[in-house]
TORPA-4810 file (N, C-alpha, C, O; in nm, 3 decimals):
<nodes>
NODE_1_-2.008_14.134_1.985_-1.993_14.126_1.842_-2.042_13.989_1.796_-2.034_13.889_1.868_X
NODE_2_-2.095_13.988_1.671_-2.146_13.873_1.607_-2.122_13.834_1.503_-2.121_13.894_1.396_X
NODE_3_-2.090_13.685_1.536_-1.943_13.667_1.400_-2.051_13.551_1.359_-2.142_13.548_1.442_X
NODE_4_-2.071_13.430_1.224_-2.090_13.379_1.170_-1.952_13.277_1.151_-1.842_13.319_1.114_X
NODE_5_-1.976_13.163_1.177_-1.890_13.060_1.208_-1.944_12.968_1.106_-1.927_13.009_0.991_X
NODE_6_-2.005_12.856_1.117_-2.043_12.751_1.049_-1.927_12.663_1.062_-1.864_12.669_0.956_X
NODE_7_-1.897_12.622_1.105_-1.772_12.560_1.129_-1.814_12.430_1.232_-1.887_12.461_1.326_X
NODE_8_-1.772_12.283_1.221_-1.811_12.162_1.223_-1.701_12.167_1.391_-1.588_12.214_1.402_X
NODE_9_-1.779_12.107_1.489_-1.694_12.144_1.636_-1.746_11.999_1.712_-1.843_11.926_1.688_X
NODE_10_-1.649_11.990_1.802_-1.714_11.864_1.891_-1.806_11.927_2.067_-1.788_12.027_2.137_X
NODE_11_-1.880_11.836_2.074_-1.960_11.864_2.180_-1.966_11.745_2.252_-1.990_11.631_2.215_X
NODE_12_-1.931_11.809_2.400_-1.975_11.679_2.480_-2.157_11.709_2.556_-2.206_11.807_2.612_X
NODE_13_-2.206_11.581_2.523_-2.325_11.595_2.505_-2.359_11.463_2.597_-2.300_11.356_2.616_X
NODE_14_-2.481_11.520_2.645_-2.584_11.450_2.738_-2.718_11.414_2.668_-2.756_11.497_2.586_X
NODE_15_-2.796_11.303_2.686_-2.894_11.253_2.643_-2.983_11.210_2.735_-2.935_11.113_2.794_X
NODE_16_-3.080_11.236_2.771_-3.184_11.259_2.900_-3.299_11.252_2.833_-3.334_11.315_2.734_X
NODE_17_-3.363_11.161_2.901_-3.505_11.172_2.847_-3.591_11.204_2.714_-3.696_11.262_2.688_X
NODE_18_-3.479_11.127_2.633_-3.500_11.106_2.518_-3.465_11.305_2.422_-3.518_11.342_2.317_X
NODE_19_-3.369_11.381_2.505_-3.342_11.484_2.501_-3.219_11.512_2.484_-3.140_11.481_2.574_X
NODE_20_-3.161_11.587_2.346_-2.982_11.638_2.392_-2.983_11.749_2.445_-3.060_11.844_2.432_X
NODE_21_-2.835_11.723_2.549_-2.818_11.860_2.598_-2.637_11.886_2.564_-2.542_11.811_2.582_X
NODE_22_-2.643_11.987_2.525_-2.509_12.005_2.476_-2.422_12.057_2.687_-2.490_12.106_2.776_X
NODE_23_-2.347_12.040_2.693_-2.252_12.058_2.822_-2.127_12.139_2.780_-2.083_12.232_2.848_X
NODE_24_-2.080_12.101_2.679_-1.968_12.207_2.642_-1.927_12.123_2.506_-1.956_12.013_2.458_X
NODE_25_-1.831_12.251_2.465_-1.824_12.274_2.355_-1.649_12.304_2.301_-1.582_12.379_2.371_X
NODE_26_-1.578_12.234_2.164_-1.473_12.239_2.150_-1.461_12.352_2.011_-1.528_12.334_1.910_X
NODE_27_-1.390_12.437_2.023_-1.414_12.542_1.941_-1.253_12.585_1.899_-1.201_12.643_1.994_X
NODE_28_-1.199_12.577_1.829_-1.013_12.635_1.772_-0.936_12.622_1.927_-0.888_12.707_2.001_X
NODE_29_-0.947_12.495_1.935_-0.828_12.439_2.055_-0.896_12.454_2.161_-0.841_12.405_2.260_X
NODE_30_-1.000_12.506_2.182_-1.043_12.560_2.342_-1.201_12.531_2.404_-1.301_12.553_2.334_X
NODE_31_-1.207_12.498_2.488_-1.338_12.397_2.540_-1.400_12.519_2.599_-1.327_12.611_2.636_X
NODE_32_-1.521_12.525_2.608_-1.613_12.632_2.628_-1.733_12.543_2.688_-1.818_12.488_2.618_X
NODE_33_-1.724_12.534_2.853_-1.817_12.502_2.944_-1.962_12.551_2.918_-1.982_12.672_2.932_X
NODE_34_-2.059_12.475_2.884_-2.216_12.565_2.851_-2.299_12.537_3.022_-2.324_12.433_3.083_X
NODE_35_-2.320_12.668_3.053_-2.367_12.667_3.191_-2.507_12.688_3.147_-2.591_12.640_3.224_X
NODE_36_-2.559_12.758_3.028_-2.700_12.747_3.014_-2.784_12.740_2.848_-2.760_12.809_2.749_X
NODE_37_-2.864_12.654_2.862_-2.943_12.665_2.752_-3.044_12.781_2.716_-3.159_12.758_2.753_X
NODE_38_-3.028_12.874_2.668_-3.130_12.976_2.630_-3.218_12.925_2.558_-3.329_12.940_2.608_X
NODE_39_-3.218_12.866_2.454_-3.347_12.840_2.397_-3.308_12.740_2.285_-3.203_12.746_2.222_X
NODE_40_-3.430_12.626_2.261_-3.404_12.521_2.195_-3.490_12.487_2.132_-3.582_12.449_2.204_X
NODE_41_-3.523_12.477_1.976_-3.599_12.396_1.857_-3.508_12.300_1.760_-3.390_12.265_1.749_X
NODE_42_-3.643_12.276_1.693_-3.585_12.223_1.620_-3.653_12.207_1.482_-3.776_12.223_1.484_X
NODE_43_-3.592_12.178_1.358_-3.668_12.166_1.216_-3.625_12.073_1.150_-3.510_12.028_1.151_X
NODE_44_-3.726_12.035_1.080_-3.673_11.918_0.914_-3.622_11.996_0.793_-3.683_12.084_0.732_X
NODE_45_-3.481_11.942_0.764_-3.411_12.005_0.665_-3.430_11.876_0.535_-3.346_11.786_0.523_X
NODE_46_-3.544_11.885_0.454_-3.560_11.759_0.414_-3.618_11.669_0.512_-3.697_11.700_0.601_X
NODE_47_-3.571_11.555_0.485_-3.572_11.465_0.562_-3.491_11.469_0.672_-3.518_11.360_0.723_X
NODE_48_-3.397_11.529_0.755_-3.322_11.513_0.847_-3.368_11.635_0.976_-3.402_11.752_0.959_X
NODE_49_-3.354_11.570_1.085_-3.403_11.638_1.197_-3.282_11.722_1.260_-3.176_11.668_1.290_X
NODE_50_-3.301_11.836_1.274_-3.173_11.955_1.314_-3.190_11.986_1.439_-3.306_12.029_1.440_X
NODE_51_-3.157_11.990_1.527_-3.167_12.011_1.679_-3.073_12.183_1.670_-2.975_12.205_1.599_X
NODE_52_-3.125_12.259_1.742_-3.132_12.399_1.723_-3.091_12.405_1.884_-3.158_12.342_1.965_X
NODE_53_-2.936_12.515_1.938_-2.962_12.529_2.058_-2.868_12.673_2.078_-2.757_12.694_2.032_X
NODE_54_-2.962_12.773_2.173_-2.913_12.900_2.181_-2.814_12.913_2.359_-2.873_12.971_2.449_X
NODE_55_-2.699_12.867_2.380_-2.657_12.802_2.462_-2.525_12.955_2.510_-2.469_13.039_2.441_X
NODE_56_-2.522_12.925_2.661_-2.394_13.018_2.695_-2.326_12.990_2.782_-2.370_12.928_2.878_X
NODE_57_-2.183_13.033_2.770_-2.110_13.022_2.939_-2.073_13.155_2.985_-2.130_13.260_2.957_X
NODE_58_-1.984_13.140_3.051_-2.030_13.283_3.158_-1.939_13.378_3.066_-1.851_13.444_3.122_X
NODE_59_-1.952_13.386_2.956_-1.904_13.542_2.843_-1.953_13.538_2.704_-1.953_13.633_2.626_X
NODE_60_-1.994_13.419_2.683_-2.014_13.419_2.573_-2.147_13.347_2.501_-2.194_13.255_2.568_X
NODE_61_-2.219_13.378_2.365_-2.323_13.290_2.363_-2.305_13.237_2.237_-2.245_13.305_2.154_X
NODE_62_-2.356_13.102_2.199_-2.320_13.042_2.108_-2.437_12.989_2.030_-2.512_12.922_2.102_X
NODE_63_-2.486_13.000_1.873_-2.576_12.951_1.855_-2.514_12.773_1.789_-2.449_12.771_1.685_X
NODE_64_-2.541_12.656_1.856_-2.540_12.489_1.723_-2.645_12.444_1.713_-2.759_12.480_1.742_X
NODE_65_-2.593_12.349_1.664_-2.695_12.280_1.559_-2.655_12.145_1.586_-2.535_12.135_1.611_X
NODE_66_-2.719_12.041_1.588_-2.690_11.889_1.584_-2.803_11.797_1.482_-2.914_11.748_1.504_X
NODE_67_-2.718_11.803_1.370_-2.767_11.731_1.240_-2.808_11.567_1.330_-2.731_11.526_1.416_X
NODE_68_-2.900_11.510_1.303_-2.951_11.373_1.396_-2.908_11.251_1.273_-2.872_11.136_1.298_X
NODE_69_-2.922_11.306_1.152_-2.847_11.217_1.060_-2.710_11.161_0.998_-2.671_11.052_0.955_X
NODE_70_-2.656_11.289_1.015_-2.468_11.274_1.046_-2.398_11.250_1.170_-2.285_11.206_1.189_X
NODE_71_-2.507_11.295_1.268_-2.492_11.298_1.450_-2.362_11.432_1.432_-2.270_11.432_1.514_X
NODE_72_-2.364_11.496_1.368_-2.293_11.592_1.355_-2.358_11.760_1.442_-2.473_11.803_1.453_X
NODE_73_-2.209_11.825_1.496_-2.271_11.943_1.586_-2.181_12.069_1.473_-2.084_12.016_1.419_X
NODE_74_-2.198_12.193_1.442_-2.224_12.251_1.410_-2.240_12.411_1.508_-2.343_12.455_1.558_X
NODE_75_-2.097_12.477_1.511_-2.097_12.582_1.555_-2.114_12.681_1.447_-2.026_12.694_1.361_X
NODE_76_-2.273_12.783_1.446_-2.303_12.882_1.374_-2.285_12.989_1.385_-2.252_13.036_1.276_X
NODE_77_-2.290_13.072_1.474_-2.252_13.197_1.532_-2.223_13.192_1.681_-2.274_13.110_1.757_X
NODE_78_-2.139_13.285_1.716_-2.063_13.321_1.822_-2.120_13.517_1.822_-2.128_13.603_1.735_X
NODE_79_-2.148_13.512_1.976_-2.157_13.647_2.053_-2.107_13.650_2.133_-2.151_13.596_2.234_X
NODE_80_-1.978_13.720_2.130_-1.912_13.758_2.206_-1.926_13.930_2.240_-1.961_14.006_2.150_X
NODE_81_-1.890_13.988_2.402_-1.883_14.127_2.418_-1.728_14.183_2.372_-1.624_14.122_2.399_X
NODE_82_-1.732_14.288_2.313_-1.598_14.325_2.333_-1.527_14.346_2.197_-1.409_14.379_2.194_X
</nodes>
């Protein structure tokens, strides 16, 4: 099922090679391990650079976002089975 979130979340995040990688994710009390990146862009909203990432752990997939100007992350939708 595919729910629409938008909802402002913390991420613990890695920076590599001039690259973020999101690692997991804090979502209504509960940390959600990201074992993989599915797919990653990114766009100018205006002036501000949006880091785009289609990310999962082992049930669930999550689409964020990491605003580079607020340094803000951004949980958008949730797919969950079931």
């Amino acid at each position: 099922m595919l729910s629409e979130v938008n909802e402002v979340v913390e991420v613990m995040t890695i920076f590599k090679k001039n690259l973020v990688w999101p690692k997991a994710l804090k979502w209504n009390g509960r940390v959600y391990n990201i074992n993989k990146v599915n797919m990653r862009h990114q766009t100018l909203e205006g002036q501000t650079l949006i880091h785009y990432f289609s990310v999962s752990d082992s049930a669930n997939f999550f689409k964020l976002a990491f605003n580079t100007k607020n340094l803000q992350w951004k949980l958008e939708q949730v797919y969950s089975e079931g």
